[in-house]
C-alpha positions in Angstrom: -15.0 -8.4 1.6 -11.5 -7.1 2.5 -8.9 -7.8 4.6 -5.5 -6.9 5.5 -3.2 -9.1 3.7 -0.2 -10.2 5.3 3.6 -10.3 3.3 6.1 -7.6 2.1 5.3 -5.3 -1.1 7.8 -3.7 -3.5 6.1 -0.7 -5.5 7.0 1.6 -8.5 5.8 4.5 -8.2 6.4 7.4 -11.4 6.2 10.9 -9.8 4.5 9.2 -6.5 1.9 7.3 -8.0 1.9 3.4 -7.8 2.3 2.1 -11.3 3.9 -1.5 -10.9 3.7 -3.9 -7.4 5.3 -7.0 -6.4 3.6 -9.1 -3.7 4.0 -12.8 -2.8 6.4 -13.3 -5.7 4.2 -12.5 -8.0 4.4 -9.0 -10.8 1.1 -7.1 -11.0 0.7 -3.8 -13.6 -1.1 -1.2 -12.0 -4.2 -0.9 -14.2 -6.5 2.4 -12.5 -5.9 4.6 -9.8 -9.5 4.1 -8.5 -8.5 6.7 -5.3 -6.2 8.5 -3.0 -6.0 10.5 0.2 -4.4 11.1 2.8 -4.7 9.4 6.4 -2.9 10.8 9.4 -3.5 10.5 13.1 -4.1 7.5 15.7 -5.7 5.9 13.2 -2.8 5.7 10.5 -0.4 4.7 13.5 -2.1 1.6 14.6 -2.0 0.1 10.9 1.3 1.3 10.4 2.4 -1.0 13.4 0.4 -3.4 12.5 1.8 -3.8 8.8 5.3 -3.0 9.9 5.8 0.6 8.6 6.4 1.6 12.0 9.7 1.2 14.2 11.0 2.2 17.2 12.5 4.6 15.5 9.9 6.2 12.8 6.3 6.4 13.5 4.8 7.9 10.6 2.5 10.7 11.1 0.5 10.8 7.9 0.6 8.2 5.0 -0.7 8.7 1.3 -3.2 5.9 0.3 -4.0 4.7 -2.7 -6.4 2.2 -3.9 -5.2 1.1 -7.2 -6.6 -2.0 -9.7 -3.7 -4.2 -10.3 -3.4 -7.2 -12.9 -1.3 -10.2 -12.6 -1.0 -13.2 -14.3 -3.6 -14.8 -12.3 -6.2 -12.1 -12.8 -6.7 -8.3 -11.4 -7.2 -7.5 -7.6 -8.0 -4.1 -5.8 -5.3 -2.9 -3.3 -5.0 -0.3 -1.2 -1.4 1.0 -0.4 -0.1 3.4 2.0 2.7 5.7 1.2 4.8 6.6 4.0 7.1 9.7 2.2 9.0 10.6 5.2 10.4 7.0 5.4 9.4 6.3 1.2 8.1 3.1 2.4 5.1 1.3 0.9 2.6 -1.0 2.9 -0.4 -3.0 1.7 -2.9 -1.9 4.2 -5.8 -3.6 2.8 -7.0 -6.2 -0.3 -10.8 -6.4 -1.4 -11.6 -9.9 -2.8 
């Protein structure tokens, strides 16, 4: 099952690929890069609104996502997370549980 998980997300990324993300207070080590593309269209625009990427100034056109293992100290989760390089803001569009 996934779902889109609500809260801000710091990432670190080394030469634009996640490596390190902190959500809900919580540190978790970016294990495997299990994917990426690219997203761009309507499509990317409604989630970016609806995860708060988008203002009412910047409405990114295209986004980078990646769907990345990540392990805390509570155990690992998958992630995907949306890059937004004109802004270089980071979203996390969805969480699969």
């Amino acid at each position: 099952m996934t779902k889109r998980p609500p809260g801000e997300i710091t990432v670190t990324a080394v030469n634009g690929v996640p490596t390190r993300l902190r959500w809900r207070e919580r540190s978790y080590l970016v294990e495997q890069v299990l994917s990426h593309w690219v997203e761009s269209g309507a499509w990317w625009q409604i989630v970016a609104r609806r995860v708060g990427t988008a203002t009412a100034d910047h409405i990114p056109l295209s986004c980078t996502v990646w769907r990345v293992e990540a392990r805390g100290t509570r155990g690992s989760m998958v992630v995907d997370l949306a890059h937004d390089a004109e802004a270089d803001t980071w979203s996390l569009v969805r969480l699969a549980d």
